[in-house]
MARTI-332720 format. One record per residue (C-alpha): residue number from 0; residue in three letters; x, y, z. Coordinates in nm, 2 decimals. Layout:
BEGIN
+-----+-----+--------+--------+--------+
|   k |   r |      X |      Y |      Z |
+-----+-----+--------+--------+--------+
| NUM | ALA |      X |      Y |      Z |
...
+-----+-----+--------+--------+--------+
***
This chain:
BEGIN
+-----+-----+--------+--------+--------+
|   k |   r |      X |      Y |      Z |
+-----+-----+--------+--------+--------+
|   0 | UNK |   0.65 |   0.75 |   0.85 |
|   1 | UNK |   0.63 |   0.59 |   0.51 |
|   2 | UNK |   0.35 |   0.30 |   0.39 |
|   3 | UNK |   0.49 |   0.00 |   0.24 |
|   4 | UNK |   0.26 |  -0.23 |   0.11 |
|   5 | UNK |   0.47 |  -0.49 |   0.05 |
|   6 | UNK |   0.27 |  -0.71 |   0.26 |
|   7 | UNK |  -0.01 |  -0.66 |   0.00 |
|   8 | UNK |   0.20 |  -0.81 |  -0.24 |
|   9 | UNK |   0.34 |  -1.10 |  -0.07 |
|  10 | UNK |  -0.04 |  -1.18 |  -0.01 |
|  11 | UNK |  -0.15 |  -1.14 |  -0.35 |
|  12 | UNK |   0.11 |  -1.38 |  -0.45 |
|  13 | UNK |   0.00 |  -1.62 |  -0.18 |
|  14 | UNK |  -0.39 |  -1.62 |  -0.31 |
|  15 | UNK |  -0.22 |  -1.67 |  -0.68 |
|  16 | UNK |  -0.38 |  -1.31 |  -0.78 |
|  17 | UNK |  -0.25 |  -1.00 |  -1.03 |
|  18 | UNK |  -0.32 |  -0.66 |  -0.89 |
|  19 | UNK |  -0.55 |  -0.63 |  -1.16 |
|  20 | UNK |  -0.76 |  -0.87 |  -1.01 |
|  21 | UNK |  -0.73 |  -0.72 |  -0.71 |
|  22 | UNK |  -0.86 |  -0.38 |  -0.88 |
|  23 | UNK |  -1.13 |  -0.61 |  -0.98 |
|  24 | UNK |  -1.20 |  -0.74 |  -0.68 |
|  25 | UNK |  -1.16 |  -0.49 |  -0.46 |
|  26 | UNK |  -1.34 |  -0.17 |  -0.72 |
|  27 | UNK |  -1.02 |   0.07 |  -0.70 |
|  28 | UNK |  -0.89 |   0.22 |  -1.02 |
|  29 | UNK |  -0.57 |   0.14 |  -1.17 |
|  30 | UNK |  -0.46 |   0.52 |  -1.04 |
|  31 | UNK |  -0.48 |   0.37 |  -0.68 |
|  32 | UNK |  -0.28 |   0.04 |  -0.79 |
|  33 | UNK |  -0.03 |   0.27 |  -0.90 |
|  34 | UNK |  -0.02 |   0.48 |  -0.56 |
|  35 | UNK |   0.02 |   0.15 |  -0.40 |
|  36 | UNK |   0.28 |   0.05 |  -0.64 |
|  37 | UNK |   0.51 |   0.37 |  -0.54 |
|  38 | UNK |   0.39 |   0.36 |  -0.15 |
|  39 | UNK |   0.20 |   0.66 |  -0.16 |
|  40 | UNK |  -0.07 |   0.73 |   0.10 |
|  41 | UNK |  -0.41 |   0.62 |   0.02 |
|  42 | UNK |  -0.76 |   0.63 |   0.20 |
|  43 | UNK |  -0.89 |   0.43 |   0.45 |
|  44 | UNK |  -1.15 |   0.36 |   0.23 |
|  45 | UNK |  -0.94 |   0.20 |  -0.02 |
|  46 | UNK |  -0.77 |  -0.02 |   0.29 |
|  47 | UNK |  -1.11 |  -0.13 |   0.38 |
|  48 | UNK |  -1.20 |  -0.22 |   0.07 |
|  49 | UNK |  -0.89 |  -0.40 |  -0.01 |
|  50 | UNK |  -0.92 |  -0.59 |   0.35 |
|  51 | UNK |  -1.28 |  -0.70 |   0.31 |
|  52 | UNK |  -1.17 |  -0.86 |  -0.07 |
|  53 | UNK |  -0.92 |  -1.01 |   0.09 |
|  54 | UNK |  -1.04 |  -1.14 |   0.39 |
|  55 | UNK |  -0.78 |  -0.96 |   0.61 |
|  56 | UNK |  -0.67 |  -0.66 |   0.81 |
|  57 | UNK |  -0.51 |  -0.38 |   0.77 |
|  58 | UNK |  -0.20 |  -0.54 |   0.96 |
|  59 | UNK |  -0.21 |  -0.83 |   0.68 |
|  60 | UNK |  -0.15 |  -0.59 |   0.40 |
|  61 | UNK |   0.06 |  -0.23 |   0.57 |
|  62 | UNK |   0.36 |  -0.16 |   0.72 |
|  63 | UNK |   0.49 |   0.14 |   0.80 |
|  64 | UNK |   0.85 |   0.26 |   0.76 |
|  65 | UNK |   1.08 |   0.54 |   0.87 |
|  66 | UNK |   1.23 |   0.72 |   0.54 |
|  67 | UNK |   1.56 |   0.69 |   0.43 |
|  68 | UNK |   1.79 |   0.96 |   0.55 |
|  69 | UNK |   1.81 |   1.08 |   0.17 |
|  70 | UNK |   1.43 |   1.08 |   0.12 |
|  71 | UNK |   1.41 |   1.31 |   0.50 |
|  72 | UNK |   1.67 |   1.54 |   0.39 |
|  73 | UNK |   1.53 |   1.60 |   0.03 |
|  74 | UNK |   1.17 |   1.68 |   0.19 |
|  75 | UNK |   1.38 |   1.92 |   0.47 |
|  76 | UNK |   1.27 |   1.68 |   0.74 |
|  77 | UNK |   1.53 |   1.74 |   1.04 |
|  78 | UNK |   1.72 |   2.04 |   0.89 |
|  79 | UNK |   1.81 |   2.31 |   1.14 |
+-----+-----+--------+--------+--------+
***
């Protein structure tokens, strides 16, 4: 399963905010934007802290994805 935090984004947009606000906001370094940015895992920490600047859940701001059959095959996933 891959995070997509595209959800995050769609809400930042609805509140009128920049991620660096949201950095800001929420006390995560630009390193974790970034990790957000590219869909990389992060802490629960970080969700929690992004959820209670927000004023929403987890399920406001995360989905999660299956990889592409490119990205599973480049990893190994499913190779006999």
């Amino acid at each position: 399963m891959a995070a997509s935090y595209k959800k995050l984004w769609k809400l930042l947009i609805d509140k009128d905010m920049k991620k660096k606000d949201l950095q800001s906001l929420a006390g995560i370094s630009n390193y974790t934007i970034s990790k957000l940015n590219r869909g990389e895992n992060v802490t629960v920490d970080i969700l929690e802290r992004i959820c209670e600047a927000l004023n929403c859940t987890t399920n406001d701001i995360l989905d999660f994805t299956e990889p592409s059959n490119t990205n599973r095959i480049a990893k190994g996933v499913g190779e006999k």
